[in-house]
DRENTIMAR-48318 format. One record per residue (C-alpha): residue in one letter; residue number from 0; x, y negated, z negated. Coordinates in Angstrom, 1 decimal, decimal comma. Layout:
# DRENTIMAR-48318
['A' NUM [X Y Z]]
...
# end
This chain:
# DRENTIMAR-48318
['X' 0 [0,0 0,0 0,0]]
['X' 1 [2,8 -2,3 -0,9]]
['X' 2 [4,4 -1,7 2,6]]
['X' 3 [0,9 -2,3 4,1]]
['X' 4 [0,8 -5,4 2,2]]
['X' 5 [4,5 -7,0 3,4]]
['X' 6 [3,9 -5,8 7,1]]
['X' 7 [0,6 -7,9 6,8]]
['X' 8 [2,1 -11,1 5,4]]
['X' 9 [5,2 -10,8 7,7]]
['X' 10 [2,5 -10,1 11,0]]
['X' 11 [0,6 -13,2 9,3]]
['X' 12 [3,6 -16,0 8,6]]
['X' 13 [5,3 -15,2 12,2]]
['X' 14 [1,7 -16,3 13,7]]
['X' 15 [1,8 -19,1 11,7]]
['X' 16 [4,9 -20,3 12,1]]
['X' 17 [4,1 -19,6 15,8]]
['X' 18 [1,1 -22,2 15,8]]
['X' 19 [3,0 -24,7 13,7]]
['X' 20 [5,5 -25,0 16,4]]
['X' 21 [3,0 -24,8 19,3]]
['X' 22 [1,2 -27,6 17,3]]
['X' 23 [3,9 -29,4 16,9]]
['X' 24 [4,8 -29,5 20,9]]
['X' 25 [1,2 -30,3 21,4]]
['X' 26 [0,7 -33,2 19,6]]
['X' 27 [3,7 -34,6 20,8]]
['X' 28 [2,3 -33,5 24,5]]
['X' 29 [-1,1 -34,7 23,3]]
['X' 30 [0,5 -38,6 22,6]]
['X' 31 [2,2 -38,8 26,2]]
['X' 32 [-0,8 -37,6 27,7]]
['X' 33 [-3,3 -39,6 25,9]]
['X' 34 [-0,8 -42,5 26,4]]
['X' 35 [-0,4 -41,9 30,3]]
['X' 36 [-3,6 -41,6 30,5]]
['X' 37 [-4,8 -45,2 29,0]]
['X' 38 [-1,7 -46,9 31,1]]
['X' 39 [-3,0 -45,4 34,6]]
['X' 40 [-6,7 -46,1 33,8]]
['X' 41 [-6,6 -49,5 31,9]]
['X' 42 [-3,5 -50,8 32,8]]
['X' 43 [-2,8 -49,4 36,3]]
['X' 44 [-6,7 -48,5 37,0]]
['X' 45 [-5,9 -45,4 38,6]]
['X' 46 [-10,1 -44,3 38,1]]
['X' 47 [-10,9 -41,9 35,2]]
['X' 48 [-9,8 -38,6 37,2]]
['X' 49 [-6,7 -39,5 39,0]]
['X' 50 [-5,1 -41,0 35,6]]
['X' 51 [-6,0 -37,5 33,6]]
['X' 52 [-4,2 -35,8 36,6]]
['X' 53 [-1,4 -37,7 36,6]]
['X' 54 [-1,1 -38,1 32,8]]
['X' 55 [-1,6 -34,3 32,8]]
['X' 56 [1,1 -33,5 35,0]]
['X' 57 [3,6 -35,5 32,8]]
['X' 58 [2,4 -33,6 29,4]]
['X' 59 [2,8 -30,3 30,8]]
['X' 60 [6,4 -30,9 32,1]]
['X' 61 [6,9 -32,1 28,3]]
['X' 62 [5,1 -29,3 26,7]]
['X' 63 [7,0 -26,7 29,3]]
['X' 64 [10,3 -27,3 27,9]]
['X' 65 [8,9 -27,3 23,9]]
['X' 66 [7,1 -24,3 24,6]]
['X' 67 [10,1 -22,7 26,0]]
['X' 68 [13,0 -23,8 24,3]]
['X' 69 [11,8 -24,0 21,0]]
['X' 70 [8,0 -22,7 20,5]]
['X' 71 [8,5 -18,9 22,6]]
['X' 72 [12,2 -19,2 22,3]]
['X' 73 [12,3 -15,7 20,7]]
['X' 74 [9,9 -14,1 23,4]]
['X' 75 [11,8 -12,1 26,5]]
['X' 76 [12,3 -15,0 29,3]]
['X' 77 [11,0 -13,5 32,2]]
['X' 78 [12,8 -16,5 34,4]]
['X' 79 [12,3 -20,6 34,9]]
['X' 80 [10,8 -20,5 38,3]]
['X' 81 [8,1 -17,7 37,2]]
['X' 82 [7,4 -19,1 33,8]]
['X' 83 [7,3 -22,7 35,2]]
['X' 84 [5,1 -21,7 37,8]]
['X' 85 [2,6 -20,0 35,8]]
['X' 86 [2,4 -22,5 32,8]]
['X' 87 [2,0 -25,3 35,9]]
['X' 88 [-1,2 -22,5 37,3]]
['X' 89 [-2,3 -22,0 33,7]]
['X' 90 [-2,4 -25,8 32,9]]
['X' 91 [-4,4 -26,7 36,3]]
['X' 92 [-6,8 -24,5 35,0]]
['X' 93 [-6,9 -26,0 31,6]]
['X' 94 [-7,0 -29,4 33,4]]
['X' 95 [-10,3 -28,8 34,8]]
['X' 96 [-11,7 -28,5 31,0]]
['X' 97 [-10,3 -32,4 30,6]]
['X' 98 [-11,7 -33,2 33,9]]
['X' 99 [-14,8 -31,8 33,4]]
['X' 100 [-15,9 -33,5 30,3]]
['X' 101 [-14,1 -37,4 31,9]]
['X' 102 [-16,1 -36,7 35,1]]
['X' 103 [-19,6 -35,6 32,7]]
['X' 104 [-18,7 -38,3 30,7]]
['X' 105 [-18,0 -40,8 33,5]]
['X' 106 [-20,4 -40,5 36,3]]
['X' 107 [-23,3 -38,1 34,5]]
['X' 108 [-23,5 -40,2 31,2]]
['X' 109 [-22,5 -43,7 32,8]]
['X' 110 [-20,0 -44,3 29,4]]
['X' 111 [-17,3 -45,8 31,3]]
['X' 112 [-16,2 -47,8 28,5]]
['X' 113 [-12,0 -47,1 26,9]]
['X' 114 [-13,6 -45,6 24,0]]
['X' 115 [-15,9 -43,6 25,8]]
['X' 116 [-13,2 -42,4 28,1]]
['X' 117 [-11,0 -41,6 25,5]]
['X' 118 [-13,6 -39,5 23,3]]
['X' 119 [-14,2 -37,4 26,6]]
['X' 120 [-10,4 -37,1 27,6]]
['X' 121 [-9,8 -36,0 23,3]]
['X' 122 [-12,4 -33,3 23,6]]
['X' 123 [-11,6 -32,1 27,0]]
['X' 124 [-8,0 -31,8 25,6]]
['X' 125 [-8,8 -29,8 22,6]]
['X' 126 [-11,2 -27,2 24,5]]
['X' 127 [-8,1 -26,9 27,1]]
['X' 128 [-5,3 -26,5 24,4]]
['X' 129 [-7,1 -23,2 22,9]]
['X' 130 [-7,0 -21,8 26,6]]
['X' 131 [-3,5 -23,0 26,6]]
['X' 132 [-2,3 -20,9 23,9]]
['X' 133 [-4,2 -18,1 24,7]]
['X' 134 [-2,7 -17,6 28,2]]
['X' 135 [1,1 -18,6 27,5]]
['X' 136 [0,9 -15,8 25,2]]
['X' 137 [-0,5 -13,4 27,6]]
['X' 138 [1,1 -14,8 30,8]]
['X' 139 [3,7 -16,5 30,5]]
['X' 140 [5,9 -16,4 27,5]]
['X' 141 [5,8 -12,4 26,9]]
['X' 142 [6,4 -10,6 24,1]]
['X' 143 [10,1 -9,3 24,0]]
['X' 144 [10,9 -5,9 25,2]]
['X' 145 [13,7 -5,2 23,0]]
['X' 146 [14,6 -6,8 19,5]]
['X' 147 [16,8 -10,3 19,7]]
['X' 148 [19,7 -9,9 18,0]]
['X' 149 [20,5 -12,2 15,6]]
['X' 150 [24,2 -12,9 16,4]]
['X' 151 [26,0 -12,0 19,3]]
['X' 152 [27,5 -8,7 19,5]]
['X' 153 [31,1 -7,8 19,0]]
['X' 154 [33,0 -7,4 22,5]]
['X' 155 [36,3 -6,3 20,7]]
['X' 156 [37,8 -9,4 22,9]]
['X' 157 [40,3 -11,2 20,4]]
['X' 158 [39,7 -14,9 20,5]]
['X' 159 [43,2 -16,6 19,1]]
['X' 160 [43,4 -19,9 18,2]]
# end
């Protein structure tokens, strides 16, 4: 039971440190995009859609290189131009969840107002961020095959200094 018990917390404090760190890269992804975002439509006025695509594709490249280097940096890296591509594919798709909502919001609902705009682009980014995580696990960051070491091994090649 005790085994049980320590295989449960250890299962239980990897995930979390997991979503701390995938947290971490989003809000900081979450900031440029929402920033973006307000400087192609208010400042630029870019129209509701174009600025969330192009705020989008600035985020992602952001959140690529968190998610990779630090966030999944212990999952088996199945190479850039297959990762990158994917997490681009799977971020398209979770683009149309912002786009969705700012187009509802926009041109269903008439609220074309900065607040309004910015509610709609907030909620669109939250129901897009748990698809997010969802499919970098199963996609693109994969679980490693074998165990990471945790040092290098020995190559019995004497370094002298």
């Amino acid at each position: 039971m005790l085994q049980f018990a320590k295989g449960l917390y250890q299962r239980f404090a990897a995930l979390v440190h997991e979503l701390t760190k995938f947290g971490t890269v989003g809000a900081a992804a979450f900031v440029i995009d929402t920033g973006m975002y307000n400087l192609f439509l208010l400042a630029i006025d870019l129209g509701p859609m174009t600025s969330k695509v192009f705020a989008t594709a600035i985020s992602t490249s952001f959140a690529y290189l968190g998610n990779r280097f630090w966030t999944f940096r212990h999952r088996e890296q199945s190479g850039l131009g297959r990762e990158y591509f994917l997490f681009f594919l799977l971020n398209g798709i979770a683009l149309l969840f912002g786009v969705l909502v700012i187009g509802f919001t926009t041109y269903t609902l008439h609220l074309d107002d900065p607040v309004s705009a910015n509610i709609a682009n907030i909620i669109g980014v939250g129901l897009g961020t748990l698809f997010r995580y969802w499919s970098y696990k199963k996609w693109v960051f994969l679980e490693a095959t074998e165990p990471i070491p945790a040092e290098l091994p020995d190559t019995g090649v004497r370094q002298d200094r």
